[in-house]
C-alpha positions as CSV (number, residue, x, y, z in Angstrom):
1,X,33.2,16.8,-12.8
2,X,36.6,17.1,-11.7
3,X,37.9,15.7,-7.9
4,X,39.3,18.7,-5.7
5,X,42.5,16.4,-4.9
6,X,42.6,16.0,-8.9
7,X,42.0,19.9,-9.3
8,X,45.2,20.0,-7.2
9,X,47.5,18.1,-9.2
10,X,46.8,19.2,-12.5
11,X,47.5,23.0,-10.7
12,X,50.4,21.7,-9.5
13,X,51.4,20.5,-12.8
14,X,50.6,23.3,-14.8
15,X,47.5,21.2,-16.4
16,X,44.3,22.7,-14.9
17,X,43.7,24.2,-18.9
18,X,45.0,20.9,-20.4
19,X,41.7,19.0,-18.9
20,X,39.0,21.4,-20.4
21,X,39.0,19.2,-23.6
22,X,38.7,15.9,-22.0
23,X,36.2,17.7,-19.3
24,X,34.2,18.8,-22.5
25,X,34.3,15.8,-24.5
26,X,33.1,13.4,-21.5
27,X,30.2,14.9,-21.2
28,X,29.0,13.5,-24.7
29,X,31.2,10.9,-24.5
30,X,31.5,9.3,-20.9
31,X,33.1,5.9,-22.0
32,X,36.4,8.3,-23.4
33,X,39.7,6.4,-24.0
34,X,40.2,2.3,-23.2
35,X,38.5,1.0,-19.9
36,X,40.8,0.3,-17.2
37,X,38.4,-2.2,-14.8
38,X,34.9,-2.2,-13.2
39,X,34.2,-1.9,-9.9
40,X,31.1,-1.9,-7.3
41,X,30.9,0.5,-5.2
42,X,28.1,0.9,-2.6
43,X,25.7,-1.1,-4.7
44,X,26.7,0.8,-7.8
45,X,28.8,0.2,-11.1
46,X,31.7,2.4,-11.3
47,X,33.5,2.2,-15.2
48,X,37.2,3.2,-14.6
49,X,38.7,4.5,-18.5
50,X,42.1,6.2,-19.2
51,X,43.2,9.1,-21.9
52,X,45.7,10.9,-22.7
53,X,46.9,14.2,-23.4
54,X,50.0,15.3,-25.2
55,X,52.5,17.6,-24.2
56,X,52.1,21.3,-24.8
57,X,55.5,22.7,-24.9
58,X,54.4,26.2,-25.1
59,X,52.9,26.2,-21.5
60,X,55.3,23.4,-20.2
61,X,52.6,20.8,-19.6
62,X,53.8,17.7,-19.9
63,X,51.9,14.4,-21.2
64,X,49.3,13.5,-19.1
65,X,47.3,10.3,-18.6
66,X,43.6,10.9,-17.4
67,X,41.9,8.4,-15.6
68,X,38.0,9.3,-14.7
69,X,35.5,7.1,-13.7
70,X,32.0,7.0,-15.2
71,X,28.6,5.3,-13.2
72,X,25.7,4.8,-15.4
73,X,23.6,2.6,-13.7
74,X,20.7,3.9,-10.9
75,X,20.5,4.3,-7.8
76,X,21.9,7.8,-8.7
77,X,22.1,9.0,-12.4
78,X,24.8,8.8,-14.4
79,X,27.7,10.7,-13.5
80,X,31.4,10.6,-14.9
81,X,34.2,12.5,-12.4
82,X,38.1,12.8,-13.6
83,X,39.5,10.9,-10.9
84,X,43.4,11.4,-11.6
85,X,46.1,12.7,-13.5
86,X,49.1,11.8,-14.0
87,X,52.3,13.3,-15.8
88,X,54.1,10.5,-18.3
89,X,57.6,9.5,-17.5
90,X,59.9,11.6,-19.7
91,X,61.6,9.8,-22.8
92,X,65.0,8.3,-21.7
93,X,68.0,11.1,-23.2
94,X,68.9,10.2,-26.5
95,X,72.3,8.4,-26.4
């Protein structure tokens, strides 16, 4: 359900914990969040949608956007996969 180069990052950003509620909540819900694009690949519909996660200061996980990708049409059945994440730019310092 997650990519291993996905897996990577979030270790890498402290966020591999972060994605257990979004990895939860896409199995009910597999369109989560606003859809980015569609795209066809090899012959089949691939849903691209993005979410995000706020920052938990207590671990030092900074916002995150989620972007996973969700194919419900056959030839294969339906399968959603969290295909990236990414940390949000910091705010700018307060003047």
């Amino acid at each position: 359900m997650i990519t291993d180069r996905t897996a990577q990052r979030a270790k890498e950003l402290g966020a591999t914990e972060a994605l257990g509620a979004p990895r939860a909540e896409l199995e009910h819900r597999p369109r989560l969040g606003p859809p980015i694009r569609a795209v066809t690949e090899g012959g089949q519909q691939v849903e691209l949608y993005s979410t995000r996660i706020e920052a938990a200061p207590a671990t030092a996980c900074p916002a995150l956007n989620v972007v996973h990708a969700y194919a419900p049409a056959p030839p294969w059945p339906p399968t959603v996969r969290i295909a990236a994440v990414v940390p949000e730019d910091p705010p700018p310092p307060a003047p």
